[in-house]
C-alpha positions in Angstrom: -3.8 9.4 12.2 -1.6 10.7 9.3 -3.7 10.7 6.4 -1.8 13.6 4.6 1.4 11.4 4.7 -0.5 8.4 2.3 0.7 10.7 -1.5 -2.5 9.6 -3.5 -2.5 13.2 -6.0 -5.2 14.9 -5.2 -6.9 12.2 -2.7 -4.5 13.3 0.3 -2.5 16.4 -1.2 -2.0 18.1 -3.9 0.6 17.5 -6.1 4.6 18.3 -5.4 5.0 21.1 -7.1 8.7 21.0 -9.4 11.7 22.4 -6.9 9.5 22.3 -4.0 9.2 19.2 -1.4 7.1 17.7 1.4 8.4 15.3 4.2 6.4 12.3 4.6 5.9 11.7 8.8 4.1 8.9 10.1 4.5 5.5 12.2 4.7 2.0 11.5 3.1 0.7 14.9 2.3 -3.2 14.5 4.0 -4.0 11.4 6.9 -6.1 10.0 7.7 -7.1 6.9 8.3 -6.0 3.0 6.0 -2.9 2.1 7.2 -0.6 -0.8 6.7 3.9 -1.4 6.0 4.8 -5.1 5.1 8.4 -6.9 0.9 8.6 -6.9 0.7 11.0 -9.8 0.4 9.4 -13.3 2.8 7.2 -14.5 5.4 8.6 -13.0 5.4 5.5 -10.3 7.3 3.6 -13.2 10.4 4.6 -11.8 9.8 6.7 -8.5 9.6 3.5 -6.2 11.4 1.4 -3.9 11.2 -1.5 -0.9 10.3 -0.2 2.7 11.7 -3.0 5.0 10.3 -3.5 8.6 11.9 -5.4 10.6 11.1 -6.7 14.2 12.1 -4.6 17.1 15.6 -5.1 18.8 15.2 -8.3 21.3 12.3 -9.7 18.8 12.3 -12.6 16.6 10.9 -13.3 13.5 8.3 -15.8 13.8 10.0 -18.2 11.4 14.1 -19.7 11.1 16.0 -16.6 10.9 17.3 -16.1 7.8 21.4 -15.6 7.2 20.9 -13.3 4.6 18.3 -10.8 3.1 17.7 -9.8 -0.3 15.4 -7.5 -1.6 14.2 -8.2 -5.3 12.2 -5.2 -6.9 10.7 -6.2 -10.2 9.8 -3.3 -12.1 8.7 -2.6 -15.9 10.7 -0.1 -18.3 9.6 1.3 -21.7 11.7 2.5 -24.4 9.5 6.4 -24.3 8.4 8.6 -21.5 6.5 7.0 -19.5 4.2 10.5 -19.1 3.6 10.4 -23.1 3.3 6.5 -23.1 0.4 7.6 -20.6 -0.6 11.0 -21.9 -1.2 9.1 -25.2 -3.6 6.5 -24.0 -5.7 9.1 -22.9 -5.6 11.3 -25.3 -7.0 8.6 -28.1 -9.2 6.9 -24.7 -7.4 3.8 -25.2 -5.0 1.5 -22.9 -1.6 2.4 -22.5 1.0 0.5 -24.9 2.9 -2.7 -22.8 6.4 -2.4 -21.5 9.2 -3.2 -23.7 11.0 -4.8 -20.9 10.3 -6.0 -17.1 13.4 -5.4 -14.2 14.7 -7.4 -11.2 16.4 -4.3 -9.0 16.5 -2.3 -12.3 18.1 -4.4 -14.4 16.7 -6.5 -17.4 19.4 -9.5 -17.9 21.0 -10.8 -20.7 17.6 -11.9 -22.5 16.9 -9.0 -24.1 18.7 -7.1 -27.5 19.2 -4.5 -25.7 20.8 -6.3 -22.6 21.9 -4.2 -19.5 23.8 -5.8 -16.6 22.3 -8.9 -14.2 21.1 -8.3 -10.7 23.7 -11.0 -8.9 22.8 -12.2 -5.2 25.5 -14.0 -4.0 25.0 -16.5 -1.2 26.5 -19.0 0.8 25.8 -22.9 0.9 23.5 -23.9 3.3 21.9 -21.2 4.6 18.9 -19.8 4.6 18.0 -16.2 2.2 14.8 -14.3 3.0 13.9 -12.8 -0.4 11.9 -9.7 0.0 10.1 -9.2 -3.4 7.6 -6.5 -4.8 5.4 -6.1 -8.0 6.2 -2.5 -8.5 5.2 -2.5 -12.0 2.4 -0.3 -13.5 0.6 -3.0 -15.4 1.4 -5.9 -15.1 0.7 -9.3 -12.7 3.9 -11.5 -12.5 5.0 -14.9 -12.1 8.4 -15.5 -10.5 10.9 -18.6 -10.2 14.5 -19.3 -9.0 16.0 -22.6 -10.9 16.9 -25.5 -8.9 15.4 -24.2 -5.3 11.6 -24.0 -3.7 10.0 -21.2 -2.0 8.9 -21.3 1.8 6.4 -18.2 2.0 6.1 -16.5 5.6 4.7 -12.9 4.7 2.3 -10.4 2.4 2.0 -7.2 2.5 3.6 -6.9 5.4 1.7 -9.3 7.2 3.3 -13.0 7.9 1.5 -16.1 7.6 1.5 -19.9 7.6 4.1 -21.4 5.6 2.9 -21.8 2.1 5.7 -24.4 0.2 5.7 -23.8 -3.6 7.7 -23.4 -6.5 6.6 -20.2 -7.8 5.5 -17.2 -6.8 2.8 -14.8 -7.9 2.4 -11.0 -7.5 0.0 -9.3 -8.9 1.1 -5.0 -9.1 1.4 -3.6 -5.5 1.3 -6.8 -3.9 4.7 -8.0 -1.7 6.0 -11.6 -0.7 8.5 -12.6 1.6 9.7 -16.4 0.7 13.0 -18.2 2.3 15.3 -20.0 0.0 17.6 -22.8 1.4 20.9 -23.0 -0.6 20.9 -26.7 -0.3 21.2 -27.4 -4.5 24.7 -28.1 -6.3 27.1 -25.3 -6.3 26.5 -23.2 -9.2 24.3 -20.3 -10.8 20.5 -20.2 -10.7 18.3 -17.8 -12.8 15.3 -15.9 -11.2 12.8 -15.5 -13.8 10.5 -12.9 -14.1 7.6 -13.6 -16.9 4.2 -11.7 -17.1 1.1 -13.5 -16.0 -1.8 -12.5 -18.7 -5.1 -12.5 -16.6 -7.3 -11.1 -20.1 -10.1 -13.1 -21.3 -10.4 -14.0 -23.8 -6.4 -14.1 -24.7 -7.6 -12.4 -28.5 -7.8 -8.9 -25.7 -4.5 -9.4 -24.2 -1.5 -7.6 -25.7 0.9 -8.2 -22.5 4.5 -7.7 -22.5 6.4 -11.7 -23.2 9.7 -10.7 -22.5 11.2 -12.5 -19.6 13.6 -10.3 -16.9 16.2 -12.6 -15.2 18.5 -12.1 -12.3 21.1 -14.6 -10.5 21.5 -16.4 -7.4 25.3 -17.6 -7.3 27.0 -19.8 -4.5 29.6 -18.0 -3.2 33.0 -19.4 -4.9 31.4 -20.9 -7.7 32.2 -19.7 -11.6 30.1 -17.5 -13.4 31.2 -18.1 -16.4 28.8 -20.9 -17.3 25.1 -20.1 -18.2 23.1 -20.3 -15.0 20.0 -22.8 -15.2 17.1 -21.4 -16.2 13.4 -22.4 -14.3 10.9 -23.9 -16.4 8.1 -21.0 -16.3 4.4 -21.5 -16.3 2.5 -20.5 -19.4 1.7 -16.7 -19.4 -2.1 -17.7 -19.0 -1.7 -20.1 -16.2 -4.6 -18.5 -13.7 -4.7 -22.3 -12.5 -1.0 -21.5 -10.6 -2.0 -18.1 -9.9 -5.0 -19.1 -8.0 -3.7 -22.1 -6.0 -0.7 -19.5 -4.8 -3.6 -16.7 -3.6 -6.4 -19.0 -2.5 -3.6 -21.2 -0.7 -1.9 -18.5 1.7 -3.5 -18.0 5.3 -2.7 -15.8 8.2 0.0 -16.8 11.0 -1.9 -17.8 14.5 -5.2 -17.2 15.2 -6.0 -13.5 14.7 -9.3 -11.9 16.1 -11.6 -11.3 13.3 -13.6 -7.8 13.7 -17.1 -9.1 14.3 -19.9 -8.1 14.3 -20.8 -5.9 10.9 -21.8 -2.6 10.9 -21.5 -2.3 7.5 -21.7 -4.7 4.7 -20.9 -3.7 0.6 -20.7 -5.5 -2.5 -18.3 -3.8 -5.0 -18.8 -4.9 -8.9 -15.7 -4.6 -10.4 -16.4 -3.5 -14.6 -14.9 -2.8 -17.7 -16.7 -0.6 -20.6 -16.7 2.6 -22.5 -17.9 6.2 -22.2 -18.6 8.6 -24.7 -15.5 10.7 -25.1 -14.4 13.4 -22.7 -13.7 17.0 -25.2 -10.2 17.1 -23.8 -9.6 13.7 -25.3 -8.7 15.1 -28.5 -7.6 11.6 -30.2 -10.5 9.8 -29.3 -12.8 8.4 -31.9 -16.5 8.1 -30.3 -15.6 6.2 -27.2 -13.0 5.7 -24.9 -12.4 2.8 -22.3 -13.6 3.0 -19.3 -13.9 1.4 -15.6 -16.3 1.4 -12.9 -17.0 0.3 -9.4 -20.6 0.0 -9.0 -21.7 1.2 -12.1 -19.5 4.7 -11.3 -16.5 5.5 -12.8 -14.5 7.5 -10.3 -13.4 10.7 -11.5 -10.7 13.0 -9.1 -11.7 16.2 -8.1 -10.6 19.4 -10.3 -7.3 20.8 -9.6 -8.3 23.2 -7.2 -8.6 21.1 -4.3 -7.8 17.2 -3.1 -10.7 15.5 -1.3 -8.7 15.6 2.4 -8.3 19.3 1.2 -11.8 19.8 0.9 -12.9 17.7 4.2 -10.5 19.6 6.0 -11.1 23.2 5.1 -14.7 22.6 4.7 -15.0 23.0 0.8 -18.0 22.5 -0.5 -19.2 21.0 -4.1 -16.1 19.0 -4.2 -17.5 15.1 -3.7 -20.4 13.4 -2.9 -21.0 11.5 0.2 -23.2 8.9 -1.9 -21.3 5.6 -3.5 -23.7 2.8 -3.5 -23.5 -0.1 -1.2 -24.4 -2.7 -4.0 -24.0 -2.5 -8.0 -27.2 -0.9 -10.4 -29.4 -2.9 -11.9 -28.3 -5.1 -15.3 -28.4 -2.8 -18.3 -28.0 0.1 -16.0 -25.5 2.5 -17.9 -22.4 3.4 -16.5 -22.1 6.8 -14.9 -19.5 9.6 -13.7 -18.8 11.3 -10.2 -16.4 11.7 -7.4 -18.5 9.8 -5.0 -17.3 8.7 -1.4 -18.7 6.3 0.9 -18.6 7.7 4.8 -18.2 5.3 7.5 -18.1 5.4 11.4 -15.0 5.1 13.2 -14.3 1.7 14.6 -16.9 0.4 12.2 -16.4 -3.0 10.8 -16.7 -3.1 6.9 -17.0 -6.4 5.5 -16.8 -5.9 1.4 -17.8 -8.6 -1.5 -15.9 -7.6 -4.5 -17.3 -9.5 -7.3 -15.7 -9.3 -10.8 -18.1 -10.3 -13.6 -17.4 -12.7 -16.4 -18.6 -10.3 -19.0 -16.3 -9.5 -22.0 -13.7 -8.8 -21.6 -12.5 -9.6 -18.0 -9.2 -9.8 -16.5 -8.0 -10.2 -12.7 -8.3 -6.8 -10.5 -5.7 -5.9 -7.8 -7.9 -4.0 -5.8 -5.4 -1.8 -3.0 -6.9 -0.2 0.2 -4.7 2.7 1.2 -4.2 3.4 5.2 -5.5 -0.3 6.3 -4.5 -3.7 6.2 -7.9 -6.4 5.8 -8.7 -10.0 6.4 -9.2 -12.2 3.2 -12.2 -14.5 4.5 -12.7 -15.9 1.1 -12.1 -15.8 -2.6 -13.6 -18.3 -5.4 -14.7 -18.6 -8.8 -17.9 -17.6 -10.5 -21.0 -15.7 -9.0 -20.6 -15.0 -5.1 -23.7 -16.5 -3.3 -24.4 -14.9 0.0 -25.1 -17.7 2.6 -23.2 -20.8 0.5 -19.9 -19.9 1.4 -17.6 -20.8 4.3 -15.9 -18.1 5.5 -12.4 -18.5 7.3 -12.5 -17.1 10.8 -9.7 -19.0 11.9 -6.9 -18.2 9.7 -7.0 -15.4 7.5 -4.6 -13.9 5.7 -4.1 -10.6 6.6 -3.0 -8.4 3.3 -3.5 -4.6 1.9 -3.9 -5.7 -2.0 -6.4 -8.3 -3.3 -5.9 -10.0 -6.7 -9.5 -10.7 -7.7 -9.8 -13.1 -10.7 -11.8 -12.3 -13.5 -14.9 -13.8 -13.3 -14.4 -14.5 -9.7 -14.7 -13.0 -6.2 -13.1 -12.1 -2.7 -14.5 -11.2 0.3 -12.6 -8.9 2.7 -13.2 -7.3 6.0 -11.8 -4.5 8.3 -11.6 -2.1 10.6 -12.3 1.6 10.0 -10.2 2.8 12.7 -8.4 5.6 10.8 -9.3 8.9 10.2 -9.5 10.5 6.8 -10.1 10.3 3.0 -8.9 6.4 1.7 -8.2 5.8 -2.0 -10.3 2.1 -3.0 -8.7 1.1 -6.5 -7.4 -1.1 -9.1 -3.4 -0.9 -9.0 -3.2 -2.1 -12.9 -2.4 2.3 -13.1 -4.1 2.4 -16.8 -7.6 1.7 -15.0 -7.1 4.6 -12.4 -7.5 7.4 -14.6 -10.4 5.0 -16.4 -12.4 4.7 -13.0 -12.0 1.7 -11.6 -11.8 3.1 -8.0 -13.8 5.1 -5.1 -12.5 6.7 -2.0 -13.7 5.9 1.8 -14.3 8.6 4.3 -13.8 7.6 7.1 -14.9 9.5 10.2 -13.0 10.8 13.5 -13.4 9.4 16.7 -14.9 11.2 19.7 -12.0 10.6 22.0 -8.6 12.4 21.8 -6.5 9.3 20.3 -9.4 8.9 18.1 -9.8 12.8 16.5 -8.0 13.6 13.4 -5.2 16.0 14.1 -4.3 19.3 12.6 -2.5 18.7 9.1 1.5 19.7 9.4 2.3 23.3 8.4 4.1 21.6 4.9 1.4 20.1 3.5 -1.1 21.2 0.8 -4.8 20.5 0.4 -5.7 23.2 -1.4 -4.2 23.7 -4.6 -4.0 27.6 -5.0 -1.0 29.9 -5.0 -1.4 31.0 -1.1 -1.7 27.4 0.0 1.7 26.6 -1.8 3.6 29.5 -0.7 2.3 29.4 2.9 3.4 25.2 2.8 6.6 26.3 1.2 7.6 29.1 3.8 7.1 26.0 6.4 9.2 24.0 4.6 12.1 26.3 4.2 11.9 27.7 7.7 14.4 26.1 10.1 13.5 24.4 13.1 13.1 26.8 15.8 15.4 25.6 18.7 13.5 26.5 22.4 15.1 29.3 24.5 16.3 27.9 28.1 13.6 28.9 30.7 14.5 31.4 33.1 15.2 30.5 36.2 12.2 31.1 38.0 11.4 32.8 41.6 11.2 30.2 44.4 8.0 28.6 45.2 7.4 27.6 48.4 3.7 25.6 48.7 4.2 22.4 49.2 4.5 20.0 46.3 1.3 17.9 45.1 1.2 14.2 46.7 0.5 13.2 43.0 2.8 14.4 40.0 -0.1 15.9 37.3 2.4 13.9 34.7 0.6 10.9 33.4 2.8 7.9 33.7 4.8 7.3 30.6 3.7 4.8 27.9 4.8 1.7 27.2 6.9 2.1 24.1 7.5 -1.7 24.1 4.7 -2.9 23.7 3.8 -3.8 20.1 0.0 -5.2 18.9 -0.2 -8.3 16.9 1.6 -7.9 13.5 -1.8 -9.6 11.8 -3.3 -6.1 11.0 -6.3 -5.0 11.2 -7.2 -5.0 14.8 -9.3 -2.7 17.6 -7.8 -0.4 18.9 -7.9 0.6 22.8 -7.9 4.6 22.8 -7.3 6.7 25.6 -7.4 10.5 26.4 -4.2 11.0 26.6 -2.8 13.0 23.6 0.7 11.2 22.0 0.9 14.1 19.4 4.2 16.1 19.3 3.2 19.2 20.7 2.0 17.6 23.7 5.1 15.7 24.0 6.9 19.6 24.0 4.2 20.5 25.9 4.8 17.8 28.9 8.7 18.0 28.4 8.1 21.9 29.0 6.6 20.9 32.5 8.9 18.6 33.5 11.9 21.2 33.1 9.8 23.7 35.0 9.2 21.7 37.9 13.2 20.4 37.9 13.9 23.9 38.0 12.0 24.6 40.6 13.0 22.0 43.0 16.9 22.6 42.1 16.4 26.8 42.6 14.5 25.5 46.3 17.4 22.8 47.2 20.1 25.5 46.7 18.7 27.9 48.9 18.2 25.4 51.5 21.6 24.2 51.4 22.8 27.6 51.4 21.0 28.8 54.3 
């Protein structure tokens, strides 16, 4: 219910403006675990990140041996220019971005590199158990990661926790988040976490990855660091076979209840391509890359307004309502548009994304902002409606899909969140190609279920007014409530029911293996009805203290 807290540029808001600010509000209700806040304008996410760790509620328990330490490991990728003309240059000529000259483990390279910076050092004890909390924050690249000498027991994604999945390596493509204990049950010593690119292009004559490796240590606590910690034997950069036994291996904790039945069913073609190109591309020779879902390549709206904006204040000519359920015909040339697909509150959206083998094809991390969806299948080749088992039992539960070139996933959720939802590719170069669409997604018609009036701070509409009314909010102190005055004495007699509804149970948390339906009542949780109630309650004590003191003293 806070949709203008999600930071897409010019999706949810418009864009921070330079010495001006915004305060992100919103609530976490049902979820643990490793998610991760980044900038949403340009490239600028390169270096604007960082974790966001939820952990259970006091009195809780994870649902897994507790770990004895926690370590969050943030693997990042840094280039030698500014990342805004690194990605001001790629469009400009209508061609990718160039790779990073260097990946990071908590913002630091290693030792590997010429131009070395210091080594992220965990220090642990023996024989215990670490949780490592790790996140693919970088821009453009999928990543394979390894700790010498120990295995990984997986228990989360995305913030959602799941079976134990026992491996040796883990694999993230950008966006994505995994939780995996380590035991410290090898020889005392130091072990290298490795961090090497995983190259989903095909064929490999497309790919121009980054090959550098990013290493950070695991030491035993009173051990010498002077010797060269072991290093893991990576896979090879092209190893989709370990990729794909990681993601196609991991299922959801428990039995989680499906959203069944369908109300509405997609399939999303995932494609690659060129477009003449655009006049502001002034470096561009004939054709530019391109990207499309559905044969559309997404285009934002102009500067003047974001799409929430727009939905909000009722501007029209800004979108269409009209994305297509199911990809154009072969041969069908790619088009252009800012085209949304509407759905129904509380409808359940089940979506086949299907990534083609055409040349050239790589694997898609396909992010859903504002909902978490259940993975019922993935596989290789052409998806064939009616030959494939889905899982109903287990699911994994996750808010970014890697979907391997050539192959397919099928996901399913719950539209139970009001507002405008950014569908697309987190490899950043194909945003600004097209490789995304945006869901609209409808309010409810009870008072839990209606979209709430946006904060005073925030910024839909991009024109001078909108700013400096947002910014006169922002800089206005919080007004501090006058006491009441006492007031006269009433003398009715009370009500044999307080009108104050009975107070909700804050305890009580829903299933962390998001999504789920929701149970919505009339009752309005917003902050002003808090006030609103709190105001009452003072009233009425004041009341019955102002009656009780007259009584006493007559």
């Amino acid at each position: 219910m806070t949709p203008w807290a999600d930071g897409p540029s010019m999706v949810t808001q418009c864009p921070i403006q330079p010495s001006s600010s915004y305060t992100y509000r919103f609530s976490v209700p049902g979820q643990e675990g490793t998610l991760w806040w980044h900038a949403h304008s340009s490239f600028l996410r390169a270096t604007v990140y960082g974790a966001f760790i939820i952990r259970p509620r006091r009195g809780n328990a994870y649902p897994f041996p507790a770990p004895d330490k926690e370590v969050p490991i943030v693997l990042g990728e840094w280039w030698n220019r500014n990342v805004v003309d690194v990605e001001s240059d790629a469009i400009l000529a209508g061609q990718l971005p160039a790779q990073s000259d260097a990946f990071t483990v908590n913002g630091k390279t290693g030792l590997l590199y010429q131009c070395a910076n210091e080594t992220f050092t965990a220090v642990v004890e023996p024989s215990t158990r670490v949780l490592l909390r790790v996140v693919n924050a970088g821009l453009n690249s999928h990543l394979f990661f390894k700790l010498a000498g120990h295995n990984f027991t997986v228990v989360a994604v995305d913030a959602g926790y799941t079976s134990n999945l026992n491996t040796d390596t883990l694999v993230l493509a950008p966006g994505q988040t995994v939780d995996a204990l380590v035991t410290t049950a090898a020889a005392p010593g130091s072990y290298y976490m490795a961090v090497l690119a995983h190259d989903t292009m095909s064929p490999l004559a497309f790919a121009a990855s980054d090959t550098t490796t990013a290493t950070a240590i695991l030491q035993y606590n009173g051990t010498s660091s002077t010797n060269p910690p072991a290093m893991p034997a990576m896979p090879s950069s092209s190893d989709s076979g370990t990729a794909n036994a990681f993601y196609f291996g991991l299922r959801g904790l428990g039995a989680p209840a499906v959203p069944a039945p369908v109300d509405v069913s997609m399939t999303i073609e995932l494609g690659l391509g060129q477009l003449p190109c655009d006049p502001s591309q002034t470096r561009c020779n004939g054709t530019a890359a391109a990207a499309a879902m559905n044969g559309v390549s997404f285009r934002l709206p102009s500067p003047e307004t974001s799409l929430l904006g727009a939905h909000v204040d009722g501007v029209a000519g800004v979108f269409t309502a009209d994305f297509p359920d199911g990809p154009p015909p072969s041969g069908t040339a790619m088009s252009v548009g800012t085209k949304l697909k509407k759905l129904s509150y509380n409808s359940v959206v089940e979506i086949v994304l299907q990534n083609p083998a055409a040349v050239p094809t790589e694997n898609h991390p396909i992010h859903l902002h504002g909902f978490n969806f259940f993975v019922l299948a993935q596989g290789m080749g052409t998806f064939a409606p009616g030959s494939v088992a889905y899982n109903l039992v287990d699911p994994v539960a996750r808010n970014t899909i890697a979907v391997p070139g050539g192959g397919w996933a099928v996901i399913r959720f719950v539209a139970n969140n009001p507002g405008m939802w950014f569908f697309h590719c987190h490899l950043d170069p194909h945003v600004p190609m097209g490789l995304g669409m945006v869901f609209q997604v409808d309010s409810g018609t009870t008072p839990g279920s209606t979209l709430p009036t946006p904060p005073g701070d925030w910024v839909g509409v991009c024109d001078a007014q909108h700013y400096a009314a947002a910014a006169a909010v922002a800089a206005a102190p919080v007004p501090v409530p006058a006491p009441a005055p006492v007031p006269a004495p009433i003398l009715a007699p009370a009500p044999a029911e307080s009108p104050l509804p009975p107070p909700r149970a804050v305890d009580h948390k829903p299933s962390p293996n998001l999504p789920q339906r929701r149970e919505h009542t009339g009752t309005s949780n917003s902050a002003a009805g808090r006030r609103a109630k709190g105001h009452l309650a003072c009233f009425l004590c004041s009341v019955l203290l102002f009656f009780l003191l007259r009584q006493h003293k007559a």
